[in-house]
MARKOLKE-812200 format. One record per residue (C-alpha): x negated, y negated, z; residue number from 1. Coordinates in nm, 3 decimals. Layout:
! residues N
<rec x="X" y="Y" z="Z" pos="NUM"/>
...
! end
This chain:
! residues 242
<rec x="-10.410" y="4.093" z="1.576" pos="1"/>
<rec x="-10.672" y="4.044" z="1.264" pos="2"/>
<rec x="-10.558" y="3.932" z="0.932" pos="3"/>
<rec x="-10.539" y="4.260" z="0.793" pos="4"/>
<rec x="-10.330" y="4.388" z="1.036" pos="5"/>
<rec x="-10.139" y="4.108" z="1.066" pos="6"/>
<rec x="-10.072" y="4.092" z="0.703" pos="7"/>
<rec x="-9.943" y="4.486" z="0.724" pos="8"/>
<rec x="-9.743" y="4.418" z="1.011" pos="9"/>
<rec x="-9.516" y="4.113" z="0.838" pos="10"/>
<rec x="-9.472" y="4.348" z="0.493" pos="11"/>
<rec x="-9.279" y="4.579" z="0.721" pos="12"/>
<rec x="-9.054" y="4.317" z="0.839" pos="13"/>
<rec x="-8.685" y="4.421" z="0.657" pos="14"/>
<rec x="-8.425" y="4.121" z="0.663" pos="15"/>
<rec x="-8.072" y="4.231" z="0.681" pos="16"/>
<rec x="-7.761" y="3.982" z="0.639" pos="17"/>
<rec x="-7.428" y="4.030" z="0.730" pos="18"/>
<rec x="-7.148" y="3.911" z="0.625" pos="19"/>
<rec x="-6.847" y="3.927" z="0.764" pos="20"/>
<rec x="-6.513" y="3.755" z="0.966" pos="21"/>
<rec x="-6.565" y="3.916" z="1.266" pos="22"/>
<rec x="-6.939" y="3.883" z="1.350" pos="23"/>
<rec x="-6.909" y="3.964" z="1.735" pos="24"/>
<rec x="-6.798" y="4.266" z="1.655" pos="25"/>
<rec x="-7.128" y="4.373" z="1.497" pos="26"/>
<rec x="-7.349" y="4.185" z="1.727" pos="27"/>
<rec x="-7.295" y="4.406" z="2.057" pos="28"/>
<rec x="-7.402" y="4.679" z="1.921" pos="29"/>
<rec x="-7.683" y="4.547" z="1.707" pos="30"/>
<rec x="-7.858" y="4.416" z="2.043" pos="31"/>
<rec x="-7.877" y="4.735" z="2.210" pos="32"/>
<rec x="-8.144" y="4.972" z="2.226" pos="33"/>
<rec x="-8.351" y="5.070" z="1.932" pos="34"/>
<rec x="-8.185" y="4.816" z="1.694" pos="35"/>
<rec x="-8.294" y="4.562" z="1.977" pos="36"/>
<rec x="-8.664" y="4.690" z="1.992" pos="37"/>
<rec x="-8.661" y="4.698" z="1.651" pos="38"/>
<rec x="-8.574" y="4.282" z="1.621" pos="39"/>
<rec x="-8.821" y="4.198" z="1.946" pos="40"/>
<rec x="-9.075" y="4.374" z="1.767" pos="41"/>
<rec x="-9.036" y="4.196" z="1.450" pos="42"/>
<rec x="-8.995" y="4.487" z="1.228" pos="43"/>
<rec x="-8.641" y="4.385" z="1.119" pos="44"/>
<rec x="-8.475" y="4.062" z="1.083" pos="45"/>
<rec x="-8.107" y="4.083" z="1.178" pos="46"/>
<rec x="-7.874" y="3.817" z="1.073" pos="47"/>
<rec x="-7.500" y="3.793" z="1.089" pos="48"/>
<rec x="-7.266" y="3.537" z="1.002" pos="49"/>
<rec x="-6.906" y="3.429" z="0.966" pos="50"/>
<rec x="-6.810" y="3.408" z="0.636" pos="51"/>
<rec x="-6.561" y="3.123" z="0.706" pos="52"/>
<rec x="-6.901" y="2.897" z="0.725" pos="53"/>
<rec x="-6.903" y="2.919" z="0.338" pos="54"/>
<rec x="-6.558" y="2.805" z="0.315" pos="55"/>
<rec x="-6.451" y="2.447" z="0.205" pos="56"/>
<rec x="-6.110" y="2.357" z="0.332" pos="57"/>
<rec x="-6.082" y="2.231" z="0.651" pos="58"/>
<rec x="-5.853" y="2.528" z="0.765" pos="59"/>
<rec x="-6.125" y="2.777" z="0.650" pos="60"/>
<rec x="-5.920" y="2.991" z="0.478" pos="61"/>
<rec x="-6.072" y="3.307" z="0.337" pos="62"/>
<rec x="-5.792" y="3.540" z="0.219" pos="63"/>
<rec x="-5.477" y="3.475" z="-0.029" pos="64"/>
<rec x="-5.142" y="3.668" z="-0.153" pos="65"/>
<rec x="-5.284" y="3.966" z="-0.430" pos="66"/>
<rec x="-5.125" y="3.882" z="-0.794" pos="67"/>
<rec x="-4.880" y="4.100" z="-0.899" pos="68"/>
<rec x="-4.746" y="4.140" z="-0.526" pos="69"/>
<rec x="-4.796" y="4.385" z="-0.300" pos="70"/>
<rec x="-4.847" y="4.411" z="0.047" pos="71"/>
<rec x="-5.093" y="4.217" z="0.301" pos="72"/>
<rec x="-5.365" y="3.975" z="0.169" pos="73"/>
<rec x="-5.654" y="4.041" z="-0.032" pos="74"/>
<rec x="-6.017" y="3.836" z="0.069" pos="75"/>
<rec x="-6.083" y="3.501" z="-0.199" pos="76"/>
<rec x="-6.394" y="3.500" z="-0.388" pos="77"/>
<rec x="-6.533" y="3.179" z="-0.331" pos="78"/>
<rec x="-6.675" y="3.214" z="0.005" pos="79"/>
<rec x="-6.838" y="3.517" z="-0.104" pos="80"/>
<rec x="-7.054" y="3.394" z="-0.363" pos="81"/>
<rec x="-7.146" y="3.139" z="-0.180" pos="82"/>
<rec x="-7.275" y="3.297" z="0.111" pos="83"/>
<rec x="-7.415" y="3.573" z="-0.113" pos="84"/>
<rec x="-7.626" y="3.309" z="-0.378" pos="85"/>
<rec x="-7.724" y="3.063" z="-0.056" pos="86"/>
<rec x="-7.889" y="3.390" z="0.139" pos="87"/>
<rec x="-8.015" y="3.569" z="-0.189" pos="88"/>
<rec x="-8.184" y="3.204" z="-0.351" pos="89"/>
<rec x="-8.316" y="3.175" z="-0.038" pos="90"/>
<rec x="-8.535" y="3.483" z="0.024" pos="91"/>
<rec x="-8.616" y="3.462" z="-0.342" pos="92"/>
<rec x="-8.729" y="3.104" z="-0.287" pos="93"/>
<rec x="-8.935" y="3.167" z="-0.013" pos="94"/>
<rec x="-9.076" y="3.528" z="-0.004" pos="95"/>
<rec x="-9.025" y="3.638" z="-0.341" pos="96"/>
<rec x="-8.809" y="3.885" z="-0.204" pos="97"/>
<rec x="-8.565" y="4.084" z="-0.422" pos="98"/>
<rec x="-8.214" y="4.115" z="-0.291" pos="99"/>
<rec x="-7.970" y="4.444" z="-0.248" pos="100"/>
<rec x="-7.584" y="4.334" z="-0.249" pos="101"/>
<rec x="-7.416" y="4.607" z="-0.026" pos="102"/>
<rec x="-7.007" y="4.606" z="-0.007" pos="103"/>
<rec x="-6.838" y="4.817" z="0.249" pos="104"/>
<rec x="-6.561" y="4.927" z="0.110" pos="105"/>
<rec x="-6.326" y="5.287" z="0.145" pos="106"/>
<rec x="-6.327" y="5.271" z="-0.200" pos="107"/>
<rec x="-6.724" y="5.323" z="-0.208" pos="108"/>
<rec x="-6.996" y="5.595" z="-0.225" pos="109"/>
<rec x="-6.966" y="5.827" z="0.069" pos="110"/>
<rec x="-7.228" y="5.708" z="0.285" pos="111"/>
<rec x="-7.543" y="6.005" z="0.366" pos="112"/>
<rec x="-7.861" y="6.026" z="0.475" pos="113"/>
<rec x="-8.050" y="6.000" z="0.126" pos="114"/>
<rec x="-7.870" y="5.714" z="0.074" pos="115"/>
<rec x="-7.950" y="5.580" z="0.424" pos="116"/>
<rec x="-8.338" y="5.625" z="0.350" pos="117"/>
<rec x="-8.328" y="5.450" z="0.002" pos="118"/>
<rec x="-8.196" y="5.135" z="0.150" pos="119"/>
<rec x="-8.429" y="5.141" z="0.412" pos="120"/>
<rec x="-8.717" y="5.092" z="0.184" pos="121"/>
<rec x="-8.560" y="4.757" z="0.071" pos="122"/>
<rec x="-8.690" y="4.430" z="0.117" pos="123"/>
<rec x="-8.362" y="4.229" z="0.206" pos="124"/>
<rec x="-7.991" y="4.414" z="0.229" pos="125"/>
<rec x="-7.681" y="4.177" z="0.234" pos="126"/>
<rec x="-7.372" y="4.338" z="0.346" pos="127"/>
<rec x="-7.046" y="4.217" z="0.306" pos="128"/>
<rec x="-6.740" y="4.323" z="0.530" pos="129"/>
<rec x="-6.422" y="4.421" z="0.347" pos="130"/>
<rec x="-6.102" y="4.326" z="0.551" pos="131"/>
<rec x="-5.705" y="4.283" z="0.517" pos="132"/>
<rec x="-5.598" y="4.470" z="0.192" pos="133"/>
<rec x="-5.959" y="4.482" z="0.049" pos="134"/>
<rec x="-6.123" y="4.221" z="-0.182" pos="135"/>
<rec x="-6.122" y="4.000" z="-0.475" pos="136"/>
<rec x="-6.246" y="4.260" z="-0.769" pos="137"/>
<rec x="-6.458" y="4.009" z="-0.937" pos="138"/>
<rec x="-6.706" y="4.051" z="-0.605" pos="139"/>
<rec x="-6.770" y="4.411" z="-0.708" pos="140"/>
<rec x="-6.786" y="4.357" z="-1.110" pos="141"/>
<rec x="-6.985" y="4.068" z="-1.104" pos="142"/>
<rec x="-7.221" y="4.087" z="-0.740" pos="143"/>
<rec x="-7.223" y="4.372" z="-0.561" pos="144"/>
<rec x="-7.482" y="4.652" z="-0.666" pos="145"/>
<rec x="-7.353" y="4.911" z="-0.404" pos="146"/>
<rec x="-6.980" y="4.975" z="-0.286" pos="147"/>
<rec x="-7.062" y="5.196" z="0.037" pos="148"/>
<rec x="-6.841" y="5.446" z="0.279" pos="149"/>
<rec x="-6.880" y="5.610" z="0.558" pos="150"/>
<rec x="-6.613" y="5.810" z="0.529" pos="151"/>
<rec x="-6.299" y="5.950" z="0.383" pos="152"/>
<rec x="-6.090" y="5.717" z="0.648" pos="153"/>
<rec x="-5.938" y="5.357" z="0.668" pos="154"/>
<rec x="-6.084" y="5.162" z="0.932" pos="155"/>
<rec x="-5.970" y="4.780" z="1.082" pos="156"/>
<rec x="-6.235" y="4.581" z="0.899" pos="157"/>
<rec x="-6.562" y="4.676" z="0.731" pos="158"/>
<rec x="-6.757" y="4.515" z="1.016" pos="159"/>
<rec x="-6.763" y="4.857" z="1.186" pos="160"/>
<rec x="-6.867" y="5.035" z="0.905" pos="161"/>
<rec x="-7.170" y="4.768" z="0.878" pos="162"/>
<rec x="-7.309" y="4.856" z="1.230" pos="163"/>
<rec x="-7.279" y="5.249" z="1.143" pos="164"/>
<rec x="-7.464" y="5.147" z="0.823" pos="165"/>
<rec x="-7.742" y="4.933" z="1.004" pos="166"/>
<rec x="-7.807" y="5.141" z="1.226" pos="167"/>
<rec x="-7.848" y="5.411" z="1.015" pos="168"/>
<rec x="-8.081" y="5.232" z="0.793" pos="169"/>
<rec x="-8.281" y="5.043" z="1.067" pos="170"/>
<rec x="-8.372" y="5.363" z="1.223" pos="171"/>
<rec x="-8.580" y="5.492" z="0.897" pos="172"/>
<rec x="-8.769" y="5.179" z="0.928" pos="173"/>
<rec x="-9.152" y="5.251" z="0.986" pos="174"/>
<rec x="-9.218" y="5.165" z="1.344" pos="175"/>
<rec x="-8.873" y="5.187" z="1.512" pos="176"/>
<rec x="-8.856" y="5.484" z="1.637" pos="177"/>
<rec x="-9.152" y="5.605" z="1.867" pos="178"/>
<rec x="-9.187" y="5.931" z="1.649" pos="179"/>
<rec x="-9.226" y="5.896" z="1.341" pos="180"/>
<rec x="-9.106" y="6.301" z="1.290" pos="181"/>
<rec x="-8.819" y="6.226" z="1.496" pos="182"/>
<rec x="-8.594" y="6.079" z="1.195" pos="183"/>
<rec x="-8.754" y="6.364" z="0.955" pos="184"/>
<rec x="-8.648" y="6.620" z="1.163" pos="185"/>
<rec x="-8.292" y="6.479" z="1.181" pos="186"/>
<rec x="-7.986" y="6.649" z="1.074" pos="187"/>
<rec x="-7.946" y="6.572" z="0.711" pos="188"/>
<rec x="-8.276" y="6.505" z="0.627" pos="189"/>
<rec x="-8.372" y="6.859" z="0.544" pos="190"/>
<rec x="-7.999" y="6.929" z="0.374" pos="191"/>
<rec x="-7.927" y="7.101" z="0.703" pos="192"/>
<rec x="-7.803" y="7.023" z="1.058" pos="193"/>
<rec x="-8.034" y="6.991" z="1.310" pos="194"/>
<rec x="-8.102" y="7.319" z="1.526" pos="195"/>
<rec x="-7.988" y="7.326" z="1.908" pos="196"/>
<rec x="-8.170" y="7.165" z="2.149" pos="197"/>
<rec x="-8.196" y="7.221" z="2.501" pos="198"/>
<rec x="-8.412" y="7.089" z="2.873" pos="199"/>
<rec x="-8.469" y="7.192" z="3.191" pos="200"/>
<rec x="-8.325" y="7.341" z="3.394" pos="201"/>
<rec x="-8.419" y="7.635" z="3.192" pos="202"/>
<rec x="-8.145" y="7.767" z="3.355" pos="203"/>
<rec x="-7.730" y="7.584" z="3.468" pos="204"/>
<rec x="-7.449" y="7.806" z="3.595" pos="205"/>
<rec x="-7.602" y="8.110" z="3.508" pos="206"/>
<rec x="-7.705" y="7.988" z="3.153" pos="207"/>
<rec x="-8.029" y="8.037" z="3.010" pos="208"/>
<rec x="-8.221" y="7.871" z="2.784" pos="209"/>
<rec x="-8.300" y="8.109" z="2.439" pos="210"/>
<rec x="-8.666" y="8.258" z="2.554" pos="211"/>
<rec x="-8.847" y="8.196" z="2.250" pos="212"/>
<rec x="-8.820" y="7.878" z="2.352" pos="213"/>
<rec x="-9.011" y="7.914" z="2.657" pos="214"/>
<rec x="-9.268" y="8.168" z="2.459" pos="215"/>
<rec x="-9.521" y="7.883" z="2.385" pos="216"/>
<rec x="-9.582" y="8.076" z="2.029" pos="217"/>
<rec x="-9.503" y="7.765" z="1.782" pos="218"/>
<rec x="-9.464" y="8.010" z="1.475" pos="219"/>
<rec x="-9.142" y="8.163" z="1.637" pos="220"/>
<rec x="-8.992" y="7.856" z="1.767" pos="221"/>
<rec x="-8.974" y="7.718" z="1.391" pos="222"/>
<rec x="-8.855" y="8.009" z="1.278" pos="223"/>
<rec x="-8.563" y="7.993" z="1.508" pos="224"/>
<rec x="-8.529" y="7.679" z="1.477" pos="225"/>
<rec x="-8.447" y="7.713" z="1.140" pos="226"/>
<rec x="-8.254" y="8.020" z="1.155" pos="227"/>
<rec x="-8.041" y="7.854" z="1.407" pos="228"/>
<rec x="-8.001" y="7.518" z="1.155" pos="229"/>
<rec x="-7.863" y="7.720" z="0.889" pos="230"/>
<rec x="-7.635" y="7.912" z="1.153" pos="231"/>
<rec x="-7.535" y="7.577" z="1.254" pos="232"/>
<rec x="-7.459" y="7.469" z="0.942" pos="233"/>
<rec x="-7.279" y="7.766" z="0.841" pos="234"/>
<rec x="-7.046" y="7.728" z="1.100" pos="235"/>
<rec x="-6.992" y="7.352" z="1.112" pos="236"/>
<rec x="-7.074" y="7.226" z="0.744" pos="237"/>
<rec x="-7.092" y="7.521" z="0.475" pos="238"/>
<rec x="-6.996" y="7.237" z="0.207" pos="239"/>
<rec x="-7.405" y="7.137" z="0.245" pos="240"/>
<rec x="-7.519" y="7.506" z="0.186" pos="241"/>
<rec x="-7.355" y="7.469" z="-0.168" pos="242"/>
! end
């Protein structure tokens, strides 16, 4: 590889840290398929740790009674900012690189595609996991630039919302995918749901595949296609048509 491309290769590279108490939990998935490609290729740098790391007593304790009462325990602060200054110092230090603090949280911004594709054109994403009864306030008012969900739902930790995330985000990455149209054409990306799809056989148990799929006349296929995309959506998601 020459300088020049060398040089254009490592300014794609996207560092991504997690944080979280449950770090297996994202690393399965993370390893798989594109997301693996994506790390063996160098075009992402994937990093996930256990917040308990950043913790100082020798019991590692990360969580604590909330005041005022009320039920189950709410995450302690000091971990947090330690993990979070240590891994953003650090990339400023060395690369100049500018830091995005991402908390997932059901309290958060509904989680969509737009927002999937601005945080893919970041330099360096840290995400921190929510877990137990949710999280010491003064992490959102004072570090966190983003409070993110995927959905109007309560999950077991935010760890699982961080892979759904990732992935997301990773796949918008130049260079991960081997089509660069593919993620354009996505559902989403064009404020509609993606059009049917279908392979051969061009005909199972009697059912066909449409015929102006089989025309060959490009023209027509795109115009179904996106005839059948706003059908789709009609059906399945008329809140986007508004």
């Amino acid at each position: 590889m020459d300088v020049h491309r060398r040089r254009f290769h490592l300014c794609l590279l996207v560092k991504i840290d997690i944080l979280t108490l449950f770090p297996e939990i994202c690393r399965a998935p993370l390893n798989e398929s594109m997301m693996k490609r994506a790390q063996e290729n160098k075009i992402i740098d994937l990093r996930i740790h256990n917040l308990r790391d950043w913790t100082t007593d020798k019991h590692h304790i990360v969580d604590d009674a909330p005041f005022g009462g009320g039920q189950g325990m709410v995450m302690k602060p000091e971990p947090i900012f330690a993990a979070v200054e240590e891994l953003r110092n650090r990339e400023s230090r060395i690369e100049n690189r500018e830091s995005k603090i991402i908390l997932m949280s059901p309290a958060g911004r509904r989680f969509d595609q737009q927002t999937a594709t601005q945080l893919s054109q970041e330099s360096h994403l840290i995400i921190i996991c929510g877990h137990y009864e949710g999280i010491d306030h003064r992490v959102v008012e004072q570090l966190v630039d983003l409070e993110v969900s995927i959905g109007d739902y309560v999950l077991t930790n935010g760890a699982i919302a961080a892979v759904v995330l990732v992935d997301a985000i990773v796949r918008l990455v130049p260079g991960v995918l081997g089509h660069e149209q593919s993620a354009a054409e996505d559902s989403f990306s064009g404020g509609l749901l993606e059009a049917p799809h279908y392979t051969r056989p061009a005909e199972f148990r009697g059912w066909k595949v449409p015929e102006i799929l089989l025309s060959g006349n490009h023209a027509e296929i795109a115009a179904w296609r996106q005839e059948q995309a706003m059908k789709r959506t009609q059906k399945n998601r008329p809140d986007l048509l508004k």
